[in-house]
Biopython code that builds the backbone (N, CA, C, O; Angstrom):
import numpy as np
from Bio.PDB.StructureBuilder import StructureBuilder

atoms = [
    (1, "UNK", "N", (-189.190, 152.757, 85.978)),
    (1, "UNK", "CA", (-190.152, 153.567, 86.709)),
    (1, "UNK", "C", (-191.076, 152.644, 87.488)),
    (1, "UNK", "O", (-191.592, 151.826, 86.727)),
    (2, "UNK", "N", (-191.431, 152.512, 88.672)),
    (2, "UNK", "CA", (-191.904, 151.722, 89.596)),
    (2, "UNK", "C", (-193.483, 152.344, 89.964)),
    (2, "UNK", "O", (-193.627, 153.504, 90.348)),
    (3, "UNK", "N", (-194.426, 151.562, 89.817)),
    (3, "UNK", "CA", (-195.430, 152.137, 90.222)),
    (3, "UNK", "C", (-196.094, 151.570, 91.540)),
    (3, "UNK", "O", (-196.387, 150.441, 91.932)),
    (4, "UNK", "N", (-196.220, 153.036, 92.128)),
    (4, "UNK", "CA", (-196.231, 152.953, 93.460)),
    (4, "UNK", "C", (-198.118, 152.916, 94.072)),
    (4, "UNK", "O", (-198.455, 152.908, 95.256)),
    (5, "UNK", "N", (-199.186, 152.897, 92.710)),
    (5, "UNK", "CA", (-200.031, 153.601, 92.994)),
    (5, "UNK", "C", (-201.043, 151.625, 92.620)),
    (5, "UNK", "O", (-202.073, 151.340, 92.009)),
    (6, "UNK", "N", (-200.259, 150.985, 93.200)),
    (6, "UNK", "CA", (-201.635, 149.427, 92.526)),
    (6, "UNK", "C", (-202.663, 149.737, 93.281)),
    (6, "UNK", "O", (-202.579, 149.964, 94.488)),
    (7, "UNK", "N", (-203.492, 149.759, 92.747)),
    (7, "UNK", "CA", (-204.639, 148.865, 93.803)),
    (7, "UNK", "C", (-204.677, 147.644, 94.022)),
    (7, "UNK", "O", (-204.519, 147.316, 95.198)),
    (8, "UNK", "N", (-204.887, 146.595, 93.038)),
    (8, "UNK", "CA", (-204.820, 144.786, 93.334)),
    (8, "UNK", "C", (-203.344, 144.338, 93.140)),
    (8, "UNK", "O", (-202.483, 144.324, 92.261)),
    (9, "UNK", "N", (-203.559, 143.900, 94.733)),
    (9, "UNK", "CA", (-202.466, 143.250, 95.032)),
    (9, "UNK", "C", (-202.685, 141.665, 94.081)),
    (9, "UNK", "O", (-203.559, 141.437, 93.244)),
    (10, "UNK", "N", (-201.759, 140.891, 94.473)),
    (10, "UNK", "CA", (-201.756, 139.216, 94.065)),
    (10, "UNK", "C", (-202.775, 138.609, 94.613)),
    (10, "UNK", "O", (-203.665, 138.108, 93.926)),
    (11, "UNK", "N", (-202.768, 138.578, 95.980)),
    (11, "UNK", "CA", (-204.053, 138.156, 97.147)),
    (11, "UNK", "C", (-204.941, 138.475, 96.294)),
    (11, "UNK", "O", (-205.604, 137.638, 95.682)),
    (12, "UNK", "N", (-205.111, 140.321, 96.090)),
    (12, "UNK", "CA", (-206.899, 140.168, 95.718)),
    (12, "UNK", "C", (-207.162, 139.517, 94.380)),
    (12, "UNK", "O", (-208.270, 139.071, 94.084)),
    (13, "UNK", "N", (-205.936, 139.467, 93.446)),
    (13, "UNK", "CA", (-206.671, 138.878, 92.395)),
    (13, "UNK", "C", (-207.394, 137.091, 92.433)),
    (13, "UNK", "O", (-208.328, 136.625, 91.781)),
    (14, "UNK", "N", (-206.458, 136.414, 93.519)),
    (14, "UNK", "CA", (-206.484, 135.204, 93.753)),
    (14, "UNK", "C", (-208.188, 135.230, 94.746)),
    (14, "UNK", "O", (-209.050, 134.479, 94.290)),
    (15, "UNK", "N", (-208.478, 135.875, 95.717)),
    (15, "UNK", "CA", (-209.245, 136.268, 96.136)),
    (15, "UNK", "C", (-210.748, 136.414, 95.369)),
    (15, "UNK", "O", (-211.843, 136.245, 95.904)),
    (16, "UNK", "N", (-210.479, 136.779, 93.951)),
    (16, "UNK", "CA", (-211.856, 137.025, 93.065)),
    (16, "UNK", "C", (-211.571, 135.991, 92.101)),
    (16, "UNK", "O", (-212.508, 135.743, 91.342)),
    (17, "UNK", "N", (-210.512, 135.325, 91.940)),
    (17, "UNK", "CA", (-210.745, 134.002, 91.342)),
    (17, "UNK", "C", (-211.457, 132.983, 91.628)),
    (17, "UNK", "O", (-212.245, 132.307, 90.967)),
    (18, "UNK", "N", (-210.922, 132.925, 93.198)),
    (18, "UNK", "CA", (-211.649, 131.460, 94.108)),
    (18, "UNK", "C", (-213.220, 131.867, 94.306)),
    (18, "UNK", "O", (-214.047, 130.957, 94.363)),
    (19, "UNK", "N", (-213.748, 133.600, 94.440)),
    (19, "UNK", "CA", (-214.816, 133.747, 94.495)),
    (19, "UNK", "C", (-215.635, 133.547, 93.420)),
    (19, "UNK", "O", (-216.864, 133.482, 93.419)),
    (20, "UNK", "N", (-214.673, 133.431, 92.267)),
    (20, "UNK", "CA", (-216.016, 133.406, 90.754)),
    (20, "UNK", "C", (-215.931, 131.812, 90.621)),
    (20, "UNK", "O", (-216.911, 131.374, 90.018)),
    (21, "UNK", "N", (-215.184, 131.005, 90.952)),
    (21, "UNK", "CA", (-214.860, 129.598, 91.008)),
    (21, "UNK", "C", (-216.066, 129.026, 92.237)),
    (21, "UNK", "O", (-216.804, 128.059, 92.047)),
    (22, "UNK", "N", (-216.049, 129.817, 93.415)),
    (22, "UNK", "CA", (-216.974, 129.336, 93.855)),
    (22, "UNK", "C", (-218.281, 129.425, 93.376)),
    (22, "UNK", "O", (-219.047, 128.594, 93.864)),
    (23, "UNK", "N", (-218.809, 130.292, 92.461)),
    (23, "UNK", "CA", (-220.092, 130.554, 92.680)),
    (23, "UNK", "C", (-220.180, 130.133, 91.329)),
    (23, "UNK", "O", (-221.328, 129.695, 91.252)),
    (24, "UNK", "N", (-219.559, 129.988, 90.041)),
    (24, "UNK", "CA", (-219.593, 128.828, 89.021)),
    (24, "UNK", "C", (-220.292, 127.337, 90.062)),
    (24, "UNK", "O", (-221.499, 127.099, 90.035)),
    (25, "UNK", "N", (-219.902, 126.996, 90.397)),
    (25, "UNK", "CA", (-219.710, 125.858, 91.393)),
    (25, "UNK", "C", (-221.124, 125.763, 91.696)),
    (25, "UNK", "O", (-221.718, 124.750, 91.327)),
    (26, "UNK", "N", (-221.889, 126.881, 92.458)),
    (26, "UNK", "CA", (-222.653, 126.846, 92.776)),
    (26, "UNK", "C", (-224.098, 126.811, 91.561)),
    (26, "UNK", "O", (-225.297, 126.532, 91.600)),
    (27, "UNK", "N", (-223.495, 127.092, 90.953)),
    (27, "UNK", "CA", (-224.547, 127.524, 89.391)),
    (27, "UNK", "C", (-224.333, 125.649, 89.066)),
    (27, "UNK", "O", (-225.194, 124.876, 89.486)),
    (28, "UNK", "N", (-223.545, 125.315, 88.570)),
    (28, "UNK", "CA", (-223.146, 124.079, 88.240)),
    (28, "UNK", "C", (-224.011, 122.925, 89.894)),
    (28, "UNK", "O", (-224.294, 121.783, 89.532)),
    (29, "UNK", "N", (-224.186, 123.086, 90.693)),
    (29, "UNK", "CA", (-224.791, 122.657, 91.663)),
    (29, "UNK", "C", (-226.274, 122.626, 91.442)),
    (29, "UNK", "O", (-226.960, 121.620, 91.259)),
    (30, "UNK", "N", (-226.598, 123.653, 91.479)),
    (30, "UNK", "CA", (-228.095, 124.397, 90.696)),
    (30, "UNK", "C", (-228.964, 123.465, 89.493)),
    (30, "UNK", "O", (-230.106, 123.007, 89.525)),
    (31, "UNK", "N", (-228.171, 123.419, 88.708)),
    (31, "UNK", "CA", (-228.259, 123.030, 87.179)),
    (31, "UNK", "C", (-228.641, 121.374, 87.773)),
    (31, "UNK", "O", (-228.311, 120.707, 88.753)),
    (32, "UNK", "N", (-229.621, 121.150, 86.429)),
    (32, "UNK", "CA", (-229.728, 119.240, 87.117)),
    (32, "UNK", "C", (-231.554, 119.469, 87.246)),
    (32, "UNK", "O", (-232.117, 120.537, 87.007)),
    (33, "UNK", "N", (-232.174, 118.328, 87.631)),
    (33, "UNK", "CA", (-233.447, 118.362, 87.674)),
    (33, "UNK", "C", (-234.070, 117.899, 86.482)),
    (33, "UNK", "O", (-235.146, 117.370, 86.758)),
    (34, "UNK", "N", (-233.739, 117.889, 84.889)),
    (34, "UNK", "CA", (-234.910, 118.071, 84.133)),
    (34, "UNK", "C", (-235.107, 116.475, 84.138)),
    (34, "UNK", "O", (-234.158, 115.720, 84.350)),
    (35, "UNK", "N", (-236.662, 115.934, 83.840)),
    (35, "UNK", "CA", (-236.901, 114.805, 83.435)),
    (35, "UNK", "C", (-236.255, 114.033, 81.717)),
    (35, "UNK", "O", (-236.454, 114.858, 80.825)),
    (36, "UNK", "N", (-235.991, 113.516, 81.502)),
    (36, "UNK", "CA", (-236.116, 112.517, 80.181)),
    (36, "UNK", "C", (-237.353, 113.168, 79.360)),
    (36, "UNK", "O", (-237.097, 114.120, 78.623)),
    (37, "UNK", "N", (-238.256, 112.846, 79.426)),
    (37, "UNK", "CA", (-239.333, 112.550, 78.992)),
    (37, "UNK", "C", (-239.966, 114.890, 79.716)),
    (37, "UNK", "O", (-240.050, 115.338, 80.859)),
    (38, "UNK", "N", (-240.154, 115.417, 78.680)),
    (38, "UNK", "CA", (-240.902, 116.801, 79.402)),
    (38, "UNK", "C", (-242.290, 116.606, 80.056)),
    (38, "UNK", "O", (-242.765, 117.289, 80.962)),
    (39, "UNK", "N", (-242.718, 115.800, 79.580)),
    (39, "UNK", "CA", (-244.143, 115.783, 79.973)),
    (39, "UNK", "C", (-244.423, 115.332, 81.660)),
    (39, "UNK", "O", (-245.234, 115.821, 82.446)),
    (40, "UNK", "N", (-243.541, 114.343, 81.851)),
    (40, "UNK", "CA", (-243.443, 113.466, 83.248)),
    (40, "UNK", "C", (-242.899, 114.544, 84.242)),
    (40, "UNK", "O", (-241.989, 115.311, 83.929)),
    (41, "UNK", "N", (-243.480, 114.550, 85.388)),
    (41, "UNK", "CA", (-243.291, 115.814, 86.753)),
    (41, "UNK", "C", (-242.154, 114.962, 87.261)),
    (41, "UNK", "O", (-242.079, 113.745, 87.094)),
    (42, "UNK", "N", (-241.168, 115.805, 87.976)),
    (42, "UNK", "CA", (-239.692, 115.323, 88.302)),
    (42, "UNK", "C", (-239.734, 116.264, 89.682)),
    (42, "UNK", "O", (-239.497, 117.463, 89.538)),
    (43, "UNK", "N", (-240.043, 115.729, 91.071)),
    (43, "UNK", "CA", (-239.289, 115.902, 92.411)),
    (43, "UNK", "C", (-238.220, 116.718, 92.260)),
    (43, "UNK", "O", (-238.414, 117.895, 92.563)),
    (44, "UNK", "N", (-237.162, 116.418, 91.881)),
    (44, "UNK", "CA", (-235.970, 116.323, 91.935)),
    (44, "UNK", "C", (-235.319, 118.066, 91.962)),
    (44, "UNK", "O", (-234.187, 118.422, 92.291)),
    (45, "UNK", "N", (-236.453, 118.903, 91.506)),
    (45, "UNK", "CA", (-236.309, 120.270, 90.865)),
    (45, "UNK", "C", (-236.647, 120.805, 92.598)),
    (45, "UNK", "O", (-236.334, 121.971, 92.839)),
    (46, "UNK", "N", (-237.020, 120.304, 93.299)),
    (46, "UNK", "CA", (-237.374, 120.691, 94.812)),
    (46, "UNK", "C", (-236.550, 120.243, 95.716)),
    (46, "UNK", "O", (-236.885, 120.348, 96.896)),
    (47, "UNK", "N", (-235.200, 119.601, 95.347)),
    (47, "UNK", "CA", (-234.484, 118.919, 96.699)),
    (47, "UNK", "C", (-233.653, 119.865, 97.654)),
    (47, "UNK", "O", (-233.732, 121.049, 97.327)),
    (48, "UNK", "N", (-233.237, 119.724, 98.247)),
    (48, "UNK", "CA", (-232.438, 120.161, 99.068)),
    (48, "UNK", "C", (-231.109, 121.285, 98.897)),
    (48, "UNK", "O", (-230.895, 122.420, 99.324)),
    (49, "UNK", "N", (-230.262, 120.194, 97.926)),
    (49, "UNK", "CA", (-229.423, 120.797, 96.922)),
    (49, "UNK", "C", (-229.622, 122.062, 96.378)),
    (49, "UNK", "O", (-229.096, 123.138, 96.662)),
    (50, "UNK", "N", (-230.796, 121.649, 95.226)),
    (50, "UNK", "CA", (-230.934, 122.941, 94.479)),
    (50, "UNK", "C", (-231.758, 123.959, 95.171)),
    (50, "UNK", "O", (-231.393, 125.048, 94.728)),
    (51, "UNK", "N", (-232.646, 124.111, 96.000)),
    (51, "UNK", "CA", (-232.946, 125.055, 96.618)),
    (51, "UNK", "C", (-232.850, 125.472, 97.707)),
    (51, "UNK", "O", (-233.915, 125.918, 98.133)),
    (52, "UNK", "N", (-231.786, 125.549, 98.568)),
    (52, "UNK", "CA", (-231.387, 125.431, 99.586)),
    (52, "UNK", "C", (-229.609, 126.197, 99.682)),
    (52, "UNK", "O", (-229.186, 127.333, 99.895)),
    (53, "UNK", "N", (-229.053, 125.029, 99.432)),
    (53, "UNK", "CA", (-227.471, 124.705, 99.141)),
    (53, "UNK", "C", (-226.981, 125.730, 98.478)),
    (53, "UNK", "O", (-226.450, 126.669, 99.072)),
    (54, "UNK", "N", (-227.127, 125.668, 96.828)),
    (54, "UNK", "CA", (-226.686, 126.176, 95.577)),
    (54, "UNK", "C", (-226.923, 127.296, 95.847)),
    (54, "UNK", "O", (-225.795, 127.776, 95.956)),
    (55, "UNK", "N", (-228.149, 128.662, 96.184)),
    (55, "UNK", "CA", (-228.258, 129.326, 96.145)),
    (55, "UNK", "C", (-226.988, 130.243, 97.736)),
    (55, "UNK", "O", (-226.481, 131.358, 97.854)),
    (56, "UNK", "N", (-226.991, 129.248, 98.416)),
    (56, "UNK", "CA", (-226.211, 129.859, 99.336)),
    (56, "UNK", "C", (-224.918, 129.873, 99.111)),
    (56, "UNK", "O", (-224.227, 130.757, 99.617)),
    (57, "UNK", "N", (-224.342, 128.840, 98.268)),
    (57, "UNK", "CA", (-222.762, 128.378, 97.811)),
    (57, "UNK", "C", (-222.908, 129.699, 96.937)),
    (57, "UNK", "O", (-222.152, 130.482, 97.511)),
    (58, "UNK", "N", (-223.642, 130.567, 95.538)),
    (58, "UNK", "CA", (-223.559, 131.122, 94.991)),
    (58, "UNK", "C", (-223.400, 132.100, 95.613)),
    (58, "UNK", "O", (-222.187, 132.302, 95.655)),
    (59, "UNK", "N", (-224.125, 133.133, 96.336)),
    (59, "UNK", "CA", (-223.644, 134.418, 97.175)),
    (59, "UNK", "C", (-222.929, 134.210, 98.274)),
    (59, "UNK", "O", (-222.823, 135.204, 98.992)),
    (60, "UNK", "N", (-222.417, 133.267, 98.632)),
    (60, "UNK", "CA", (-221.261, 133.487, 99.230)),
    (60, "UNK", "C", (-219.969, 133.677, 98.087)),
    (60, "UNK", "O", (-218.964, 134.355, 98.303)),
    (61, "UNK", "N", (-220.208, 133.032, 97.026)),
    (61, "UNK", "CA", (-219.662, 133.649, 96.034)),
    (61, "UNK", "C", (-219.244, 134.673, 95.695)),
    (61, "UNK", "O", (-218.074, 135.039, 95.803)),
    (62, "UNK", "N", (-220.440, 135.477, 95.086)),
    (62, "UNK", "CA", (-220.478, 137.184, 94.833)),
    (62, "UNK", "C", (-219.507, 137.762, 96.077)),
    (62, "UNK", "O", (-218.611, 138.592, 95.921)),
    (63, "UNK", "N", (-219.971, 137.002, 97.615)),
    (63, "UNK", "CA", (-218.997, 137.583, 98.922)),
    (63, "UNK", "C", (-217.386, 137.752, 98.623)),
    (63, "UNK", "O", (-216.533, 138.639, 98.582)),
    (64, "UNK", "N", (-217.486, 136.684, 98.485)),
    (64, "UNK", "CA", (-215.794, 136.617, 98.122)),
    (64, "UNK", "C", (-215.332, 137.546, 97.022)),
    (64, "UNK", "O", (-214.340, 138.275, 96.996)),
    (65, "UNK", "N", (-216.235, 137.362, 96.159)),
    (65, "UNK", "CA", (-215.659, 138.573, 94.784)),
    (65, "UNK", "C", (-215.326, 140.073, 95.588)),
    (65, "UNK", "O", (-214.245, 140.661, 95.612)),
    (66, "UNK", "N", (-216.323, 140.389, 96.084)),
    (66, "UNK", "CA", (-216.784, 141.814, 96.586)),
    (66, "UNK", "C", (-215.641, 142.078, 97.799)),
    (66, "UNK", "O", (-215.169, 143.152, 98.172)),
    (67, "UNK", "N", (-215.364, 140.699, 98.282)),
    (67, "UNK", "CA", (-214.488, 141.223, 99.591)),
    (67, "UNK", "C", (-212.573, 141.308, 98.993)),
    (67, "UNK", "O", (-211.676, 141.917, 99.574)),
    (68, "UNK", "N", (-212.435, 140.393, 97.557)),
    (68, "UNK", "CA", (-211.409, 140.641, 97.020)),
    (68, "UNK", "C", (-211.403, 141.991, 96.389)),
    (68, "UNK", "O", (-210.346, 142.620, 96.413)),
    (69, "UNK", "N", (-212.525, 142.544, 95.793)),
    (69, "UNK", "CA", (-212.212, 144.030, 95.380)),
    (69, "UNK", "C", (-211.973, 144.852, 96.004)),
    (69, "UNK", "O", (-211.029, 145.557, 95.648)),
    (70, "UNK", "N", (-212.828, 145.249, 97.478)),
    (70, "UNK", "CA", (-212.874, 146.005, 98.493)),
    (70, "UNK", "C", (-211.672, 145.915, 99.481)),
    (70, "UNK", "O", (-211.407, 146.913, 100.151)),
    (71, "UNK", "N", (-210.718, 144.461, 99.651)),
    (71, "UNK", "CA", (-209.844, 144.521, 100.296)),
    (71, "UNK", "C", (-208.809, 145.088, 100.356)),
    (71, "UNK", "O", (-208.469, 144.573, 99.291)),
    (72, "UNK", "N", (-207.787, 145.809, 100.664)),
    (72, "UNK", "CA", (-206.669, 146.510, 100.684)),
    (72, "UNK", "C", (-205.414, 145.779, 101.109)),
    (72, "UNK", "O", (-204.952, 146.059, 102.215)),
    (73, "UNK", "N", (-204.790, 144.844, 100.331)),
    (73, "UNK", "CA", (-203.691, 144.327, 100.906)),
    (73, "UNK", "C", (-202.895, 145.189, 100.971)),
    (73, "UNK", "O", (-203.045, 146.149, 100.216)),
    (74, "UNK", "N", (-201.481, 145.156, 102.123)),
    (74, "UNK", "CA", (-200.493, 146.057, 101.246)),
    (74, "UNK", "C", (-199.716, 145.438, 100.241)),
    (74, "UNK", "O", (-199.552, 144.255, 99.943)),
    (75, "UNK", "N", (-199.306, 146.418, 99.816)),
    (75, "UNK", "CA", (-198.252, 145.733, 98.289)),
    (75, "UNK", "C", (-197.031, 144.738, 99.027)),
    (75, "UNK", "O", (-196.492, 145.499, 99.831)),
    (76, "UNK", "N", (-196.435, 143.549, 99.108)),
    (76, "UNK", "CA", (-195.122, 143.257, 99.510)),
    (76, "UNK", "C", (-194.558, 143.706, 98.571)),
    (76, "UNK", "O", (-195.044, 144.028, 97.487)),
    (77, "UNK", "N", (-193.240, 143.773, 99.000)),
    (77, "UNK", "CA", (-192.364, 144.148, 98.646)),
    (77, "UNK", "C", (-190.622, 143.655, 99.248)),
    (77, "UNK", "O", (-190.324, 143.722, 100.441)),
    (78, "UNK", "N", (-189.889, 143.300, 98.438)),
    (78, "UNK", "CA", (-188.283, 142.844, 98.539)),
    (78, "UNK", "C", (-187.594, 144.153, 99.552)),
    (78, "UNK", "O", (-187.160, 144.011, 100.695)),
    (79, "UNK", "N", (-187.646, 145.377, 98.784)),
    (79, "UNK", "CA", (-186.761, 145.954, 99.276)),
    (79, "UNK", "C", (-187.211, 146.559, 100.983)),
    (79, "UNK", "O", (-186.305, 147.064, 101.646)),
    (80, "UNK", "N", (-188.407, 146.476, 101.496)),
    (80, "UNK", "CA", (-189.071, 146.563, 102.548)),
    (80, "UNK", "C", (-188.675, 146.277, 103.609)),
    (80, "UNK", "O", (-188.387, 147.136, 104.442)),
    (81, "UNK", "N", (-188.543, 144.657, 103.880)),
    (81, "UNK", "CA", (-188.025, 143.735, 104.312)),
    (81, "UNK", "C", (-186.577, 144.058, 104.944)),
    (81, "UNK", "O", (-186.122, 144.087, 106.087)),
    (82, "UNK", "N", (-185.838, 144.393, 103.038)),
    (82, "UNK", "CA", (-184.417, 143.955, 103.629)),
    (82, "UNK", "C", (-184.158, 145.468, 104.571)),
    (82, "UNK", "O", (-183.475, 145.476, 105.595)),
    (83, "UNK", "N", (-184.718, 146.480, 104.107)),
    (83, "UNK", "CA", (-184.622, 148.320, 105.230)),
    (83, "UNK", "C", (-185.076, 147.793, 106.981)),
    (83, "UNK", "O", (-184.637, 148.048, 108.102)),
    (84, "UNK", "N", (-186.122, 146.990, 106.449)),
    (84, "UNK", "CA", (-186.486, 146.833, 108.488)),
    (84, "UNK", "C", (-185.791, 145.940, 108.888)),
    (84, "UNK", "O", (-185.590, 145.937, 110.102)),
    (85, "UNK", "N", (-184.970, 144.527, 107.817)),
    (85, "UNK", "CA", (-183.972, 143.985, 108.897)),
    (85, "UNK", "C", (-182.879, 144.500, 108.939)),
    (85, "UNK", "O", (-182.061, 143.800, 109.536)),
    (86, "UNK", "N", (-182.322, 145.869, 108.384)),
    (86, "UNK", "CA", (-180.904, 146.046, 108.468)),
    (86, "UNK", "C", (-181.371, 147.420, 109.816)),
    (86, "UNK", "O", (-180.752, 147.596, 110.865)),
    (87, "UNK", "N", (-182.287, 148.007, 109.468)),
    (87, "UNK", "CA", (-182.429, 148.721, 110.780)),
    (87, "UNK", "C", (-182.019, 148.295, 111.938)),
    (87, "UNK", "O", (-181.409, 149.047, 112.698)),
    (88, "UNK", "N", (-182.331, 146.856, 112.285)),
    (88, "UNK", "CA", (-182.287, 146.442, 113.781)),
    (88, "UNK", "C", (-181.265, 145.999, 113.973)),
    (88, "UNK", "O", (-180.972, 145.588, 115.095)),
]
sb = StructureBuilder()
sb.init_structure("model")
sb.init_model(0)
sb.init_chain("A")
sb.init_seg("    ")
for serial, (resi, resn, name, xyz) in enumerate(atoms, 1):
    if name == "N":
        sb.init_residue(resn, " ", resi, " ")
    sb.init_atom(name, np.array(xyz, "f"), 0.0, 1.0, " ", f" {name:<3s}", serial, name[0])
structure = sb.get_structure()
């Protein structure tokens, strides 16, 4: 019995992989800053990277998730193929 009714294709699942991979990425980018010592003030929590960068690498993230759910591939399919090349 063949089901004709998927919603996620292969694409989209690969699609919300690379998007949660990216925005791990971006969290992992984020992360970083603390001093050694708590007491001593650390720059480093203000650079570029982490407030800037990371937060943009992360929702472009969520983007990608959202655009793999919402996307509509069609299904491929074998037997598809071989009907439209024997047509011609």
């Amino acid at each position: 019995m063949e089901n004709d009714n998927i919603y996620f294709t292969k694409k989209n699942y690969i699609m919300i992989l690379a998007g949660i991979i990216v925005f791990v990425l971006g969290y992992f980018i984020m992360s970083g800053g603390n001093p050694e010592d708590p007491s001593d003030y650390s720059d480093d929590i203000f650079n570029f990277q982490r407030l800037t960068l990371a937060p943009f690498i992360v929702i472009s993230g969520y983007v990608i998730v959202l655009f793999g759910i919402i996307k509509n591939f069609k299904p491929e399919s074998d037997t598809e193929e071989i009907d439209s090349s024997t047509k011609k």
